[in-house]
ZAMARGU-4260 file (C-alpha; in steps of 0.2 Angstrom, whole numbers, plus 5000, padded with zeros to 4 digits):
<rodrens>
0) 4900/4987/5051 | 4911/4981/5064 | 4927/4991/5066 | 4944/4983/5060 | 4958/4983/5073
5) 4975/4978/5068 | 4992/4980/5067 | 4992/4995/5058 | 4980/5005/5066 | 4962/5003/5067
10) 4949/5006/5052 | 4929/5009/5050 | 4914/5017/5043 | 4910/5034/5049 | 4893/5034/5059
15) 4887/5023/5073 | 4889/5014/5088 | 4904/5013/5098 | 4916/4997/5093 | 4903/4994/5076
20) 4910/5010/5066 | 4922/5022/5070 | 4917/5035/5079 | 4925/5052/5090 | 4925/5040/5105
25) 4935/5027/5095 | 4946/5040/5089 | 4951/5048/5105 | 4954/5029/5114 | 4966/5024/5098
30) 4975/5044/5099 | 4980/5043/5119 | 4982/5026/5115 | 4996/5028/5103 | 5003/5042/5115
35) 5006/5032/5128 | 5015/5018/5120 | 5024/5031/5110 | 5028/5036/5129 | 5037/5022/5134
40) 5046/5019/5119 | 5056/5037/5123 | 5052/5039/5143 | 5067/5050/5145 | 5062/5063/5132
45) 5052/5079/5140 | 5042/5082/5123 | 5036/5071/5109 | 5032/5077/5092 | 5019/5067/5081
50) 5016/5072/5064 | 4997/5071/5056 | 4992/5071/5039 | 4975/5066/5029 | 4969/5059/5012
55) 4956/5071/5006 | 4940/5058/5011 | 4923/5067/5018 | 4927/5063/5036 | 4945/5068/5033
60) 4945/5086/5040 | 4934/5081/5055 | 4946/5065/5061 | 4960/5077/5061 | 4952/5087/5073
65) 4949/5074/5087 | 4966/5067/5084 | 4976/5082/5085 | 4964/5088/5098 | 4968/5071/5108
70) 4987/5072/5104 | 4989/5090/5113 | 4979/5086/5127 | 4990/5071/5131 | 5005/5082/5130
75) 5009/5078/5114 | 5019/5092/5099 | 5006/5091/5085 | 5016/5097/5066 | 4997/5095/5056
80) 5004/5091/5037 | 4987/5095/5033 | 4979/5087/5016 | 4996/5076/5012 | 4997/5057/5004
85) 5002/5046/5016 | 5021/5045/5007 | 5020/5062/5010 | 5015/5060/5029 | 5030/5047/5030
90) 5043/5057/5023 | 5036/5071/5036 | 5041/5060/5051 | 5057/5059/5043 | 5059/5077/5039
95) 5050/5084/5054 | 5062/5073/5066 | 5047/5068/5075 | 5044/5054/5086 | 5028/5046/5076
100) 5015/5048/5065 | 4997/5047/5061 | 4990/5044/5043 | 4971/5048/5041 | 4964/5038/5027
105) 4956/5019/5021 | 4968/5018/5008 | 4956/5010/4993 | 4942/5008/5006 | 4925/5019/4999
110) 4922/5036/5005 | 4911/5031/5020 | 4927/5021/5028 | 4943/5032/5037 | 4956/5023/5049
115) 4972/5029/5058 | 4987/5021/5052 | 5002/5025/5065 | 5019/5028/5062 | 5035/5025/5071
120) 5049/5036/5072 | 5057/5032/5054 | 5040/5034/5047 | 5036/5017/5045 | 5022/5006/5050
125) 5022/4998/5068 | 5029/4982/5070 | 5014/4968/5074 | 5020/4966/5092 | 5020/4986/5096
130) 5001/4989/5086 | 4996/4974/5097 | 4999/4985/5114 | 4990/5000/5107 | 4977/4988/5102
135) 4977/4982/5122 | 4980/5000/5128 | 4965/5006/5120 | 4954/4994/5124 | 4958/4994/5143
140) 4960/5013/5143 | 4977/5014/5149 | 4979/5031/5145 | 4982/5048/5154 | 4980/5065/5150
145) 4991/5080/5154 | 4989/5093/5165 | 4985/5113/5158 | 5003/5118/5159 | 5008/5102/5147
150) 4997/5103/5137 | 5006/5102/5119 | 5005/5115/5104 | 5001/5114/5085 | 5011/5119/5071
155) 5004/5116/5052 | 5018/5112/5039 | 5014/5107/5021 | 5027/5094/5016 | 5023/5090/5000
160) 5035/5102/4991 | 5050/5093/5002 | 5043/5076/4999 | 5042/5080/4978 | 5060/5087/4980
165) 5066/5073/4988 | 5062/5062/4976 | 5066/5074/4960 | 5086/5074/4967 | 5084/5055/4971
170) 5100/5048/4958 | 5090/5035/4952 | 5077/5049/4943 | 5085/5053/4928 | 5073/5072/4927
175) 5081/5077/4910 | 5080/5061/4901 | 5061/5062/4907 | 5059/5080/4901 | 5067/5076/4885
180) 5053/5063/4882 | 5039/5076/4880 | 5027/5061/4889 | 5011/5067/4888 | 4997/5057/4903
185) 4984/5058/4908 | 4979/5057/4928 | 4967/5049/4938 | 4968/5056/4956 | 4949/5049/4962
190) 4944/5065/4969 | 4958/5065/4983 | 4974/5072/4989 | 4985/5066/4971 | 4974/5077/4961
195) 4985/5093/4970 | 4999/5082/4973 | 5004/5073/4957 | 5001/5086/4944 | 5017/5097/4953
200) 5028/5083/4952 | 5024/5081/4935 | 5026/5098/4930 | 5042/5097/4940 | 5047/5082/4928
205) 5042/5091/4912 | 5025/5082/4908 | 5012/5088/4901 | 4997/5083/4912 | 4978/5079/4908
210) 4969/5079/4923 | 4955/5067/4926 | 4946/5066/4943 | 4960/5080/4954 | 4946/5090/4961
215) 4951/5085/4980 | 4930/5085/4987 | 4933/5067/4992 | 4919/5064/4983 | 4927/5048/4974
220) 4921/5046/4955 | 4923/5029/4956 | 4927/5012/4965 | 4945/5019/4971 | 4954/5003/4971
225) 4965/5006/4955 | 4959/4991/4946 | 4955/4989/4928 | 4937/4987/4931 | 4938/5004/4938
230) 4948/5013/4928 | 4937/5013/4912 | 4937/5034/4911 | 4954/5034/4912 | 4957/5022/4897
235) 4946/5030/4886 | 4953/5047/4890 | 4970/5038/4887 | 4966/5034/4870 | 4957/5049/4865
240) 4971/5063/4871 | 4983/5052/4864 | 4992/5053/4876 | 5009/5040/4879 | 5000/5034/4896
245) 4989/5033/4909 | 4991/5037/4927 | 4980/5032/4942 | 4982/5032/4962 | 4974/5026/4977
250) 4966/5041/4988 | 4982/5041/4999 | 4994/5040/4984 | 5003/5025/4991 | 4997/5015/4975
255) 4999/5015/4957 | 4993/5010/4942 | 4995/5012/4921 | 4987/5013/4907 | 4994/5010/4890
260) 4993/5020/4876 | 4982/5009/4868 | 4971/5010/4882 | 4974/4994/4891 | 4979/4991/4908
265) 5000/4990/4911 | 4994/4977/4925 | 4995/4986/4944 | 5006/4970/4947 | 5020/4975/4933
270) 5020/4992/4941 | 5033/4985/4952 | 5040/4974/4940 | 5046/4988/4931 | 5054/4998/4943
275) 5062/4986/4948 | 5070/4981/4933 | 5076/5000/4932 | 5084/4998/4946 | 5091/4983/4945
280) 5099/4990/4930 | 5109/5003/4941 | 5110/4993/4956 | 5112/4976/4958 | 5106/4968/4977
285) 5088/4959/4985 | 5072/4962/4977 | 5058/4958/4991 | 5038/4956/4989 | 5025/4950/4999
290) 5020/4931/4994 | 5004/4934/4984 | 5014/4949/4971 | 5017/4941/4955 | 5033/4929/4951
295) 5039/4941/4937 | 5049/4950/4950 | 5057/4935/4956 | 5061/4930/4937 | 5070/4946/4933
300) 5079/4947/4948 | 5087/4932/4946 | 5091/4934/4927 | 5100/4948/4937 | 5111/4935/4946
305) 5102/4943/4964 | 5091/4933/4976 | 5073/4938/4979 | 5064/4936/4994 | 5046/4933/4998
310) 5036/4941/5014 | 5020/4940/5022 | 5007/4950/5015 | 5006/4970/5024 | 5019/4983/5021
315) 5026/4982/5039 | 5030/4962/5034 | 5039/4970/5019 | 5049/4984/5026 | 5055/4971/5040
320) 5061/4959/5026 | 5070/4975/5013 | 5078/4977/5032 | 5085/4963/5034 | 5092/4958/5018
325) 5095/4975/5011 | 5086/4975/4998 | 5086/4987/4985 | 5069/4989/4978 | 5052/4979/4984
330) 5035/4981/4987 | 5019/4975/4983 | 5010/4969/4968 | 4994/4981/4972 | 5004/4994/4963
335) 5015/5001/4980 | 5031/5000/4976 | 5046/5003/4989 | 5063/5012/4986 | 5073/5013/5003
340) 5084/5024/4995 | 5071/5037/4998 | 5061/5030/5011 | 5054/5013/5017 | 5037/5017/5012
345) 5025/5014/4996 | 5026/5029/4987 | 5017/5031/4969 | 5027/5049/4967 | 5043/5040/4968
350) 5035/5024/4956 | 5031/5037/4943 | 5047/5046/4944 | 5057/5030/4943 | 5044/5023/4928
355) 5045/5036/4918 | 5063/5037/4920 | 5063/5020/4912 | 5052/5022/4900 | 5063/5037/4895
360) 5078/5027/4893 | 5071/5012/4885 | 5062/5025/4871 | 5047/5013/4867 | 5030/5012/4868
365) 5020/5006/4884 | 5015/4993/4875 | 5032/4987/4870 | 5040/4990/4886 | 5026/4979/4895
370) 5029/4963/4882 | 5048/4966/4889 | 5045/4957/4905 | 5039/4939/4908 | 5021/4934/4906
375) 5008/4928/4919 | 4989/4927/4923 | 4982/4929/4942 | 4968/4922/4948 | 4959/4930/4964
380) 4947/4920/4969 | 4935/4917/4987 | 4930/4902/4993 | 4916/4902/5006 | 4918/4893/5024
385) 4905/4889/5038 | 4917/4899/5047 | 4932/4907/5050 | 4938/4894/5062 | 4937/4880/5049
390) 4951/4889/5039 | 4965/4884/5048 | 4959/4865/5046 | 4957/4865/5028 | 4972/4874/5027
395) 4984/4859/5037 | 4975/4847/5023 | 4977/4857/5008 | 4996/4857/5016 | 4998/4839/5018
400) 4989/4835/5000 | 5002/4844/4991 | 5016/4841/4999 | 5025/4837/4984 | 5027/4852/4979
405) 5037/4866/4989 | 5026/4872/5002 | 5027/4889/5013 | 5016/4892/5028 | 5024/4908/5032
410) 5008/4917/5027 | 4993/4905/5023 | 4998/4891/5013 | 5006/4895/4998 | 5014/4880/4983
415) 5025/4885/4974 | 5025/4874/4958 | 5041/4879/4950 | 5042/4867/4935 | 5028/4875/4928
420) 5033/4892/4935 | 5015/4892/4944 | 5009/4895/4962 | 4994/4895/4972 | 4991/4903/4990
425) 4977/4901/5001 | 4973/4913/5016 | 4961/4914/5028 | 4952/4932/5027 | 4953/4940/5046
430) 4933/4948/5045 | 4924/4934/5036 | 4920/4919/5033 | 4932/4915/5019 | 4946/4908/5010
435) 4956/4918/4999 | 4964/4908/4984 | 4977/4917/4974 | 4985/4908/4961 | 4997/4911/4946
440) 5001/4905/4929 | 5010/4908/4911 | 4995/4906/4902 | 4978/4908/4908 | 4972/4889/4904
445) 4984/4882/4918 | 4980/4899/4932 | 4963/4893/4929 | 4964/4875/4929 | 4975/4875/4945
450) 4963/4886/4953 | 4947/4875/4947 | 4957/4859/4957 | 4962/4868/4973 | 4944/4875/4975
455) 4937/4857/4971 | 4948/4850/4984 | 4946/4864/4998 | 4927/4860/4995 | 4928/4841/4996
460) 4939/4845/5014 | 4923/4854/5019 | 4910/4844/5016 | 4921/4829/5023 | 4925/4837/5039
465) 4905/4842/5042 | 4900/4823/5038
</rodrens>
């Protein structure tokens, strides 16, 4: 498996060679990498601080190691968070006043992946431009290491507690309405840091939690990604505890879905929709998500009378548009949802919170709170390509053969047919030989058929351009 490098970090399988997986040498190139970047972003300060912190994943405990281990020999202050989400981790750069941070975990990747996903001073992911020059650093080992007496130190600091009170005093967390509800869940933590995490926000809230899969071995019990598919324990448990809903995060708690009481999925893309509709409620202003998220949050922020804003999709491409039009709530339709008014991060503690302080108010049933919000299908689909290079071809064409309707090439090509209150994207995958096409409808007759025509044409491009 070759390993990823990006502008968030870098991410691979553990075992291997050298540039095909990640390995300890990888690690310690990325580490003093990031130091010395992080070094000429604040060349008058003495000593740095960098906070560290980890999903619960097999190879977690050993990548923490070699990054703290790298971090103090390039004269770096270590605070090791430990076993914390990577909100958590965030909210530590924050807390800890530190100069960076370095998340350990492949998000929804399987067991066998770890990455490091680095952190500027605010806790927030690195811009494209400055994950670019650690890329470039690393790779042509610009890097030095201090000398004995500069060597840095380690402290270990558990931050979760902070992080879980943060959001609990948050205004927008209404904890006695939620306490009054008597909400009954049960949680899904696959195996990993939310199964110690979650439960004592929730206990902190007043709801009674079932716990499903919050034995932190990192051992997953299933596929991680919080998709339907995957979540098959969780909605017969749902149902059989009768419980009012269903809970279930990523291994780094940075995602969120539900589950209705009935059993069936809230739908990871409403998971934002909701919060924001809470929100909005409170506080009117800009609602942001990146461009393949589904167009329900667009509709109820305008019914709102406030403007919505697409992005590119990645959370940094998100951050950096709530930045600059000050939005009040955004995210992702993968279940991460954003609140600056805590921190510029996704953070599923905070979605709960907010949720369940919505569903507290609104005194209905999943089921019924769901129907309150506009309706739509998504279709994700993959077309194969000779190779990557063709993408950007077929991508002009598919451009130019619908000009009529209102095209974005911001990320990919995305057409937005608003008279039908539809849209399709296509995006060339970075690793493969692919076309990703996402597309969007009220019903799923039209998602489908919309789907079936761009495929047909992006295939007749290709078999045109290799005559």
């Amino acid at each position: 498996m070759t390993l990823i490098k990006s502008i968030s970090g870098i991410r691979g399988t553990i075992g291997g060679k050298v540039g095909d997986s990640l390995t300890p040498v990888d690690i310690v190139k990325f580490s003093a990498a990031y130091c010395a970047e992080l070094r000429k972003k604040f060349p008058k300060k003495k000593r740095l601080k960098v906070v560290v912190g980890r999903d619960a994943r097999l190879s977690g405990s050993m990548v923490q190691q070699i990054v703290c281990g790298t971090l103090i020999s390039c004269g770096i202050d270590v605070i090791n968070a430990g076993l914390a989400s990577t909100p958590t981790t965030e909210m530590a750069v924050i807390l800890g006043r530190a100069d960076g941070g370095i998340i350990l975990t492949a998000s929804h990747n399987p067991k066998q992946w770890n990455a490091l996903k680095l952190l500027n001073n605010k806790g927030e992911f690195l811009t494209a431009a400055e994950g670019a020059a650690v890329v470039e650093t690393a790779d042509k080992e610009r890097f030095n290491f201090a000398e004995v007496d500069s060597i840095g130190t380690v402290e270990n600091k558990d931050f979760t507690d902070a992080h879980i009170d943060a959001v609990l005093k948050n205004s927008f967390v209404d904890v006695a309405a939620i306490k009054k509800a008597k909400f009954k869940v049960v949680l899904d933590a696959i195996n990993s840091v939310g199964g110690v995490t979650m439960p004592k926000l929730l206990k902190k809230l007043g709801v009674k939690c079932i716990e499903l899969n919050c034995n932190p071995t990192g051992n997953f019990a299933h596929n991680p990604e919080p998709l339907p598919k995957n979540l098959t324990q969780l909605s017969a448990m749902v149902v059989k505890e009768k419980a009012n809903l269903g809970i279930s995060v990523d291994p780094d708690v940075d995602r969120l879905a539900f589950m209705c009481e009935d059993g069936t999925p809230f739908g990871e893309e409403y998971t934002l929709v909701s919060c924001a509709a809470y929100v909005l409620e409170k506080k009117k202003g800009p609602t942001v998500s990146n461009m393949s998220s589904t167009r329900a949050l667009r509709d109820i922020t305008e019914v709102c009378g406030e403007k919505y804003y697409p992005a590119a999709v990645g959370e940094v491409n998100v951050t950096t548009m709530m930045h600059k039009v000050g939005a009040v709530i955004g995210g992702e339709g993968n279940g991460g949802v954003i609140f600056p008014a805590l921190h510029c991060g996704r953070d599923a503690y905070m979605g709960v919170a907010l949720f369940l302080s919505n569903l507290a108010h609104k005194k209905i049933k999943m089921t019924q709170l769901r129907a309150t919000y506009p309706q739509y299908f998504i279709s994700k689909n993959r077309i194969e390509i000779s190779e990557p290079k063709v993408a950007d071809a077929v991508l002009k064409k598919i451009a130019a053969l619908y000009s009529k309707y209102d095209i974005s090439t911001i990320d990919g090509v995305k057409i937005n047919m608003d008279e039908t209150r539809s849209w399709a994207q296509l995006r060339k995958s970075n690793t493969e030989p692919i076309i990703r096409l996402y597309c969007e409808a009220p019903t799923k007759k039209q998602v489908d058929a919309i789907a079936k025509d761009i495929t047909a044409n992006v295939s007749a491009i290709i078999k045109k351009s290799t005559k």
